[in-house]
PAKOLKE-324014 format. One record per residue (C-alpha): residue number from 1; residue in three letters; x, y, z. Coordinates in nm, 2 decimals. Layout:
BEGIN
R | k | r | x | y | z
R | NUM | ala | X | Y | Z
...
***
This chain:
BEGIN
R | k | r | x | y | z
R | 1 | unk | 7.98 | 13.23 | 9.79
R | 2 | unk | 8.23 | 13.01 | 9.93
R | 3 | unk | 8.60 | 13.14 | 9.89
R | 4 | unk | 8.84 | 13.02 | 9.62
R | 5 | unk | 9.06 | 12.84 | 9.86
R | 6 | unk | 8.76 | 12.74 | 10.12
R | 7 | unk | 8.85 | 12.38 | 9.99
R | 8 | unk | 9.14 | 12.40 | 10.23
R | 9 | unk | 8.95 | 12.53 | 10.54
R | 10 | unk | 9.02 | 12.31 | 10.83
R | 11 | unk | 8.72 | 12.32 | 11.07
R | 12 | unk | 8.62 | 12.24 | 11.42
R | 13 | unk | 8.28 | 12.18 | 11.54
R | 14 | unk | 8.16 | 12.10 | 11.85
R | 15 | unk | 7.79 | 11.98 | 11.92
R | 16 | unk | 7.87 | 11.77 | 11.64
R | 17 | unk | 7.63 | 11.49 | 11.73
R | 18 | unk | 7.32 | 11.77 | 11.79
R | 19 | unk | 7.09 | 11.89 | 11.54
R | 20 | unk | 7.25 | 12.16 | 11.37
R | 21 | unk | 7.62 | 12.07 | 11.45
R | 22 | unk | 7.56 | 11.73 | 11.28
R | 23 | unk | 7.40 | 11.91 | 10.97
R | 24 | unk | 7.70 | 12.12 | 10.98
R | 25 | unk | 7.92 | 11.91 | 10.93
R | 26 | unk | 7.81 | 11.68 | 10.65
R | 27 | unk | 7.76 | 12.04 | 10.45
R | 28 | unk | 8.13 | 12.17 | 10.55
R | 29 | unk | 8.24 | 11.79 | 10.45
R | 30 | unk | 8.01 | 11.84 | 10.13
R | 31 | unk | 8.21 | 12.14 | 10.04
R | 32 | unk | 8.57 | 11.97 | 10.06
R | 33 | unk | 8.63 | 12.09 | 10.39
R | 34 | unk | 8.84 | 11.89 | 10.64
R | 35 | unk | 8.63 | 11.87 | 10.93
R | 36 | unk | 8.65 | 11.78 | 11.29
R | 37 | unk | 8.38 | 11.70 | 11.51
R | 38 | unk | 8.47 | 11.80 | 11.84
R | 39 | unk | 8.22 | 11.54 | 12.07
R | 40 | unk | 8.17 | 11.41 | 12.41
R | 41 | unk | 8.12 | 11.06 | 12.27
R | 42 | unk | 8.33 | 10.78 | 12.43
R | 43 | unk | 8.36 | 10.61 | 12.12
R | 44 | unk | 8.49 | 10.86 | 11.89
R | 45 | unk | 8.57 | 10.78 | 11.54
R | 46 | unk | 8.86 | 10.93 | 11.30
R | 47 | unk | 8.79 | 11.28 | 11.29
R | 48 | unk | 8.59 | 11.33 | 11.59
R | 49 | unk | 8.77 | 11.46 | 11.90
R | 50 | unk | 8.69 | 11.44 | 12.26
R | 51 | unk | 8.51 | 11.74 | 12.42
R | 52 | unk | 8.29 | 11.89 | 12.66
R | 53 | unk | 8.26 | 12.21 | 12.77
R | 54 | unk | 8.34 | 12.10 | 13.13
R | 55 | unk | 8.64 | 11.98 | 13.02
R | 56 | unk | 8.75 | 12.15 | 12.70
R | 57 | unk | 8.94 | 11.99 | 12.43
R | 58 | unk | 9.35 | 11.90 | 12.43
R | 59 | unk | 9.62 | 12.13 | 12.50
R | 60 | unk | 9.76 | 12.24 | 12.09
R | 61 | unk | 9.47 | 12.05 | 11.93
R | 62 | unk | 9.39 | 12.34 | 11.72
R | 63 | unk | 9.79 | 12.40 | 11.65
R | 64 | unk | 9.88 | 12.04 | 11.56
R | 65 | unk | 9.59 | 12.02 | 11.34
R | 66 | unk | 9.63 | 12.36 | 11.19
R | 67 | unk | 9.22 | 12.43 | 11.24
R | 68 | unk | 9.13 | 12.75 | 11.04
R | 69 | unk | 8.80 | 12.80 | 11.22
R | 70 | unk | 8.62 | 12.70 | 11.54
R | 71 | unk | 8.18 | 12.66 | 11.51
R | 72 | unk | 8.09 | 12.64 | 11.87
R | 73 | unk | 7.72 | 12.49 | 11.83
R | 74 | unk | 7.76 | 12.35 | 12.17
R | 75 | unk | 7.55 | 12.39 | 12.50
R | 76 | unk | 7.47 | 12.21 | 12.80
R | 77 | unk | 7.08 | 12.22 | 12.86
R | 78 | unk | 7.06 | 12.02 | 13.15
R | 79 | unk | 7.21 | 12.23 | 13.36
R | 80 | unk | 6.92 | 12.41 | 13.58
R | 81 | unk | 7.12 | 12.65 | 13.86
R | 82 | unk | 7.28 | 12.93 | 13.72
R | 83 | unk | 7.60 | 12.83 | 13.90
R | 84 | unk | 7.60 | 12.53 | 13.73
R | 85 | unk | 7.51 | 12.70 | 13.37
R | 86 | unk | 7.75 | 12.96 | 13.39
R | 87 | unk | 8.06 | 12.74 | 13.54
R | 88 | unk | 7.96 | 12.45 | 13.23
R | 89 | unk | 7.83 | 12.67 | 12.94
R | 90 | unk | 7.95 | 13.04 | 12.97
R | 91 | unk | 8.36 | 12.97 | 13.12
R | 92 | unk | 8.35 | 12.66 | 12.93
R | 93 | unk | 8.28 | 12.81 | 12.58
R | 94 | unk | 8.51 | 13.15 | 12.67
R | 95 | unk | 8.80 | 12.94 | 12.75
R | 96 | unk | 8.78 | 12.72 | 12.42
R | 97 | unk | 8.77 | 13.08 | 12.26
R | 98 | unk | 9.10 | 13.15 | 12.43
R | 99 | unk | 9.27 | 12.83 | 12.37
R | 100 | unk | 9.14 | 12.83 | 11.96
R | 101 | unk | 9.29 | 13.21 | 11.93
R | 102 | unk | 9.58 | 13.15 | 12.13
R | 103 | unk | 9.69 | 12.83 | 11.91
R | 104 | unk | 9.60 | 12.99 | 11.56
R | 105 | unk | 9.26 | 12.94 | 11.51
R | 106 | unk | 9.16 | 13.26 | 11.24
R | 107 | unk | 8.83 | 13.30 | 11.32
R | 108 | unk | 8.53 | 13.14 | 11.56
R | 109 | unk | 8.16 | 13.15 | 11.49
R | 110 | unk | 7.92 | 13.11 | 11.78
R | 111 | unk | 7.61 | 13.01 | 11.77
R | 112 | unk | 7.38 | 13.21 | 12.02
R | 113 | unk | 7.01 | 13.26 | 12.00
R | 114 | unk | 6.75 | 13.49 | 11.91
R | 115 | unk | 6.66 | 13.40 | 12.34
R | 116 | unk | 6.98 | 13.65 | 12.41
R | 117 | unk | 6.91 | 14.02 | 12.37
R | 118 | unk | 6.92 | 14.32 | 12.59
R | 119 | unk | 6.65 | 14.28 | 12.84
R | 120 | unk | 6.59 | 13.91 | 12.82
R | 121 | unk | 6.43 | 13.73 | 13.11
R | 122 | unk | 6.59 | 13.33 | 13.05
R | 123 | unk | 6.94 | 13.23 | 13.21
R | 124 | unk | 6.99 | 13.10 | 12.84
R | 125 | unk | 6.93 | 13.39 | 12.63
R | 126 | unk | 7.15 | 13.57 | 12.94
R | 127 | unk | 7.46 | 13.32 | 12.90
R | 128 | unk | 7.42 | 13.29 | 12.57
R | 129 | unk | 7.48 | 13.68 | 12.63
R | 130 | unk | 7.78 | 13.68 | 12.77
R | 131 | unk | 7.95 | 13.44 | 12.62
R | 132 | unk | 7.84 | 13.67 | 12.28
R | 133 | unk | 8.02 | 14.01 | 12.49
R | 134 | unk | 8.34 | 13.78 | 12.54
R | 135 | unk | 8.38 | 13.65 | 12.18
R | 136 | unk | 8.31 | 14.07 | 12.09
R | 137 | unk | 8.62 | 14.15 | 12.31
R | 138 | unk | 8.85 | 13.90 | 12.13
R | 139 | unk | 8.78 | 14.06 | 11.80
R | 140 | unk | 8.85 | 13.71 | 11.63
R | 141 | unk | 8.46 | 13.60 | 11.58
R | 142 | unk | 8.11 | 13.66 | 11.53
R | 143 | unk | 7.80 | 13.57 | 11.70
R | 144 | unk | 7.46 | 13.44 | 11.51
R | 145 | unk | 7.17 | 13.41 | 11.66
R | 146 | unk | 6.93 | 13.21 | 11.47
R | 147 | unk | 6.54 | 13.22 | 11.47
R | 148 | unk | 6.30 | 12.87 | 11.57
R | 149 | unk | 6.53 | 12.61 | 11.34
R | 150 | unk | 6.33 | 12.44 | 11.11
R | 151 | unk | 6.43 | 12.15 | 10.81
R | 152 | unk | 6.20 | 12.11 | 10.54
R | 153 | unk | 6.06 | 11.83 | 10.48
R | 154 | unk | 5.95 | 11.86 | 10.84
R | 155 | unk | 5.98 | 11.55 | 10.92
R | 156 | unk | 6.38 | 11.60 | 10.90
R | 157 | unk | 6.36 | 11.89 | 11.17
R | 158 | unk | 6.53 | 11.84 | 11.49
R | 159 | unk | 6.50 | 12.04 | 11.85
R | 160 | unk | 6.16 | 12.20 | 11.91
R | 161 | unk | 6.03 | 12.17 | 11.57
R | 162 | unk | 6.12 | 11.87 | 11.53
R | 163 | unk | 5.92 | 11.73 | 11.86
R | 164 | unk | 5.58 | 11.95 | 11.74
R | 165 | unk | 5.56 | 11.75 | 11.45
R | 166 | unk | 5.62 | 11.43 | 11.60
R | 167 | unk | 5.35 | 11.53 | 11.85
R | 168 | unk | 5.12 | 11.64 | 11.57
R | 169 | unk | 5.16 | 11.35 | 11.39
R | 170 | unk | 5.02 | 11.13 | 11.66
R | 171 | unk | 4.77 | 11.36 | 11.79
R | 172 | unk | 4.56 | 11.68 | 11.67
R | 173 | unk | 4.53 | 11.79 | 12.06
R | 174 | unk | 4.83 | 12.00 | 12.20
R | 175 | unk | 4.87 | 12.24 | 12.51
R | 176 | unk | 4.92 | 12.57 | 12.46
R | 177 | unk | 5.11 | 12.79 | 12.73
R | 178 | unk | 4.98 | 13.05 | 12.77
R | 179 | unk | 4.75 | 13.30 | 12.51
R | 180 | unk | 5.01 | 13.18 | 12.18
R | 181 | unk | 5.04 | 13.51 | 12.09
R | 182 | unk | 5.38 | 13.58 | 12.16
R | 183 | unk | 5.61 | 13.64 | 11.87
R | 184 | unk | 5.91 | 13.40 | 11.75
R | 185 | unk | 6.13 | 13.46 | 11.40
R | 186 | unk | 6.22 | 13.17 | 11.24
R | 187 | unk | 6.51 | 13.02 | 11.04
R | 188 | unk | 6.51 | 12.75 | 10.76
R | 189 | unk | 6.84 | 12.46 | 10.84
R | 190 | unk | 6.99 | 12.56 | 10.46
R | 191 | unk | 6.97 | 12.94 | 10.49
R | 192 | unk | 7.18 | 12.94 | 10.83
R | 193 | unk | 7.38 | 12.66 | 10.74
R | 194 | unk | 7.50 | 12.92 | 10.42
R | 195 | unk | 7.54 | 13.23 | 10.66
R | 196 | unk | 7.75 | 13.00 | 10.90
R | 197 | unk | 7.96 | 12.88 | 10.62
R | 198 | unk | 8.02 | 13.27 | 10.50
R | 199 | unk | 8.10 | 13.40 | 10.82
R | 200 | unk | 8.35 | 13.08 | 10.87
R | 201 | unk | 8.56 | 13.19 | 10.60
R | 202 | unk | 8.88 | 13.37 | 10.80
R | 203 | unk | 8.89 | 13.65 | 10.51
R | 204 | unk | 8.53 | 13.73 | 10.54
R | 205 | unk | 8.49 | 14.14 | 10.72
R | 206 | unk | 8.29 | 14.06 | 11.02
R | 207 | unk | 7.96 | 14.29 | 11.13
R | 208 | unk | 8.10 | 14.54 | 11.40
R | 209 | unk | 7.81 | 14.46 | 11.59
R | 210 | unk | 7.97 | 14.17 | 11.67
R | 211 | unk | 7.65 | 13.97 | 11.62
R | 212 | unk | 7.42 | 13.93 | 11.32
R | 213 | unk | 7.05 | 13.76 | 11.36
R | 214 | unk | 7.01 | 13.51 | 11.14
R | 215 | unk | 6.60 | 13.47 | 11.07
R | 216 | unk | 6.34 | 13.60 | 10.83
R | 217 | unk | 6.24 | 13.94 | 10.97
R | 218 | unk | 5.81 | 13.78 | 10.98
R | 219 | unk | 5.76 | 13.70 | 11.35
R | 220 | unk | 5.49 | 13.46 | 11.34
R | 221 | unk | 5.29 | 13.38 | 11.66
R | 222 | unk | 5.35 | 13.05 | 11.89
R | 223 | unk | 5.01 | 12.99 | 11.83
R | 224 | unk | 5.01 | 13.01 | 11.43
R | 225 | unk | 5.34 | 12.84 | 11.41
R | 226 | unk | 5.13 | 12.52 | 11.57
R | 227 | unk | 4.81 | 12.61 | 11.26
R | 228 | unk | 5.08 | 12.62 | 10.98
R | 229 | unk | 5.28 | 12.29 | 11.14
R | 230 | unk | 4.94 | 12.11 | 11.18
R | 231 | unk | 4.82 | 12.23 | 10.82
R | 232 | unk | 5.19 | 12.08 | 10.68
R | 233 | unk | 5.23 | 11.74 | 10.85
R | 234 | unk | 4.83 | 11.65 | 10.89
R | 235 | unk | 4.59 | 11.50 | 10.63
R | 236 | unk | 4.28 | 11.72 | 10.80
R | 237 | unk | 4.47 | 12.02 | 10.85
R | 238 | unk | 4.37 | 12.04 | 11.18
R | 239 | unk | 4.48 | 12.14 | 11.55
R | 240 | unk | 4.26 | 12.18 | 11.84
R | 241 | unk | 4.45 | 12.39 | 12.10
R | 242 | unk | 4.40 | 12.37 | 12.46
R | 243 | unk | 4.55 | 12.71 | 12.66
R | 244 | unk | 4.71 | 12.71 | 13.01
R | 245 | unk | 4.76 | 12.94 | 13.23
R | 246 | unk | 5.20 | 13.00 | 13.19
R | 247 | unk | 5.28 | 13.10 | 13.52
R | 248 | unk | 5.12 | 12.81 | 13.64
R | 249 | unk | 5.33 | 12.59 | 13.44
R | 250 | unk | 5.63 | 12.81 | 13.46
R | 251 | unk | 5.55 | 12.74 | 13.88
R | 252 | unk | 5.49 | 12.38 | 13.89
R | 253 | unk | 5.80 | 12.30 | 13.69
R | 254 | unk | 6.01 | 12.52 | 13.88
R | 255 | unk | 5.90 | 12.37 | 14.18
R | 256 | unk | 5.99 | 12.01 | 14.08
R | 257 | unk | 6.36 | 12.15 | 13.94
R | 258 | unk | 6.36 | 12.22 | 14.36
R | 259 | unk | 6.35 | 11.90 | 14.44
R | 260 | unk | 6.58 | 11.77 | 14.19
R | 261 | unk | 6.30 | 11.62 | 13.96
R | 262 | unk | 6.38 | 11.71 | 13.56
R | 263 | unk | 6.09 | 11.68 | 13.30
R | 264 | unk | 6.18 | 11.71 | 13.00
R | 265 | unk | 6.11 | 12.08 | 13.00
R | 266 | unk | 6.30 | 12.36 | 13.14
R | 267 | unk | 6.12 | 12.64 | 13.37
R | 268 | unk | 6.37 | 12.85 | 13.18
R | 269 | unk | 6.22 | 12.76 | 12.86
R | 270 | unk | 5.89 | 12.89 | 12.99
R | 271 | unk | 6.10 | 13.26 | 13.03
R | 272 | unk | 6.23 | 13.18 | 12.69
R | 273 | unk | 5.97 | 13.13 | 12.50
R | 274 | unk | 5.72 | 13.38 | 12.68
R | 275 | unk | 5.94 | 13.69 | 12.68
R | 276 | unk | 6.07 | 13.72 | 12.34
R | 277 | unk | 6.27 | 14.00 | 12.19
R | 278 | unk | 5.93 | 14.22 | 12.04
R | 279 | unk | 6.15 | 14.42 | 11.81
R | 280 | unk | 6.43 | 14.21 | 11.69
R | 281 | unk | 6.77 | 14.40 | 11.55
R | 282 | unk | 6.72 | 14.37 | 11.17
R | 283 | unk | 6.94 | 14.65 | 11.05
R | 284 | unk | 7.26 | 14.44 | 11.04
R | 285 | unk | 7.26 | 14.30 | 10.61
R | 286 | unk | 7.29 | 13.99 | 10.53
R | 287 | unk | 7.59 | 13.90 | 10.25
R | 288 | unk | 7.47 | 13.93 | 9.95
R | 289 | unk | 7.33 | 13.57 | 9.80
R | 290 | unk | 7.20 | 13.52 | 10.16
R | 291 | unk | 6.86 | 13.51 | 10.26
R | 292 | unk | 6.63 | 13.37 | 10.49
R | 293 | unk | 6.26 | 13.18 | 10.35
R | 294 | unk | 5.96 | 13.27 | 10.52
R | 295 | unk | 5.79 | 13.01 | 10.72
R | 296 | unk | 5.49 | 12.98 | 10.52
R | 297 | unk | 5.61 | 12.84 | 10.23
R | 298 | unk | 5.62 | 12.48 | 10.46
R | 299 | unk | 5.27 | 12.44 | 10.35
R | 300 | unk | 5.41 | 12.38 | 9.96
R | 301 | unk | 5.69 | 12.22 | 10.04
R | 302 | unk | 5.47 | 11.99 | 10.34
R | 303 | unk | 5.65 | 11.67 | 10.48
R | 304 | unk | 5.46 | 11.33 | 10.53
R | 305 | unk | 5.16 | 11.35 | 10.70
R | 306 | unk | 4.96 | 11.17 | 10.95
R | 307 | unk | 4.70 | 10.95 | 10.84
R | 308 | unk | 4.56 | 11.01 | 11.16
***
């Protein structure tokens, strides 16, 4: 899939230290890229550059080093006004767009979310959203917006995931917000790892859309998502799920985010993950030799489970 000169690609990635930024880039360093990992760490290593989207990175840092591409994985979660979102994440990420196309940078891949759609209720699918309509107007980049991220074995997932399962594997009681019923797509780490790494390639035709979404087309239910987790990381197999009411939850957090107080969880997050997009834009192809696994095939590929 890869180009026949993608052993030269010079490329940039911030959120390096996350989840899927770090994944990232050991693949692009797997594939002979030269990689930078653009991170707000104080100690940063050879390679790794200092960034935040408050800040941005150094004036010419993509000229001097000649970067081909830009992977923006980056976002600020802990940002709760929208003030505060849209001054950090949205003019942040559009004015590292403008700095990596005016100093050379070919192309720029975003990575949005499956949360930003035309009608969405969260402040993150809705920045997410515009940052998507200002990388469109550049005409130098495309937008992905992946599914529920997922590693196989579990046990090596990160974000959301990756906390049900450490959960799961300590206990086989979990809230449930809400009925469960609303629908999420998903997206396995390796298959959007390989659509990011086509769409980085400078020479690669990009979707007009602008934006491609990058998930198997099965929406699966929050509720069975929990089933087929507990089913994959427990020795019993099972789950006992205890419903809440979600505007009660939605309300108490967002009352605490009033005071100041932060929880761990997002009132946003509530939004997100109640509201999802019910008929997801599937039309746009994948490249050919891409392809996205269906999330049931974790139950025969299952990670360690709890002896518990």
């Amino acid at each position: 899939m890869n180009q026949s000169n993608s052993s030269k690609l010079r490329i940039a990635v911030t959120g390096s230290n996350g989840y899927l930024g770090s994944r990232l880039c050991d693949y692009f360093a797997g594939q002979n890229y030269t990689v930078y990992q653009l991170t707000s760490s104080e100690n940063a290593k050879e390679k790794q550059v200092r960034f935040t989207l408050l800040d941005g990175v150094a004036k010419n840092f993509f000229k001097d080093e000649k970067i081909d591409t830009l992977v923006h994985v980056a976002y600020d979660l802990k940002q709760i006004k929208r003030s505060d979102i849209w001054r950090i994440n949205v003019e942040g990420s559009i004015k590292l767009f403008e700095q990596a196309a005016s100093e050379g940078v070919q192309r720029i891949v975003f990575i949005s979310t499956a949360s930003a759609y035309l009608g969405c209720r969260s402040l993150y699918g809705l920045a997410k959203l515009e940052i998507e309509d200002a990388l469109r107007r550049m005409n130098i980049g495309i937008s992905i917006r992946p599914g529920l991220i997922y590693s196989t074995p579990l046990n090596n997932s990160g974000g959301i995931v990756g906390n049900m399962v450490g959960k799961l594997q300590k206990t086989s009681v979990m809230p449930l917000i809400g009925s469960g019923e609303y629908k999420l797509t998903l997206a396995h780490e390796q298959d959007l790892i390989k659509l990011i790494d086509y769409y980085a390639q400078p020479e690669v035709e990009l979707p007009p859309e602008g934006y491609i979404i990058a998930a198997n087309p099965r929406q699966y239910s929050f509720r069975s998502i929990l089933e087929n987790l507990a089913k994959a990381t427990r020795t019993d197999g099972k789950i006992t799920l205890l419903p809440v009411p979600w505007r009660g939850v939605w309300l108490g957090i967002k009352t605490a985010e009033t005071v100041g107080l932060k929880l761990g969880f997002r009132s946003d997050s509530i939004l997100g993950l109640i509201h999802q997009d019910k008929e997801p834009n599937f039309s746009i192809p994948l490249p050919e030799g891409v392809s996205f696994r269906d999330f049931s095939s974790i139950n025969e590929d299952a990670s360690v489970k709890s002896k518990r």
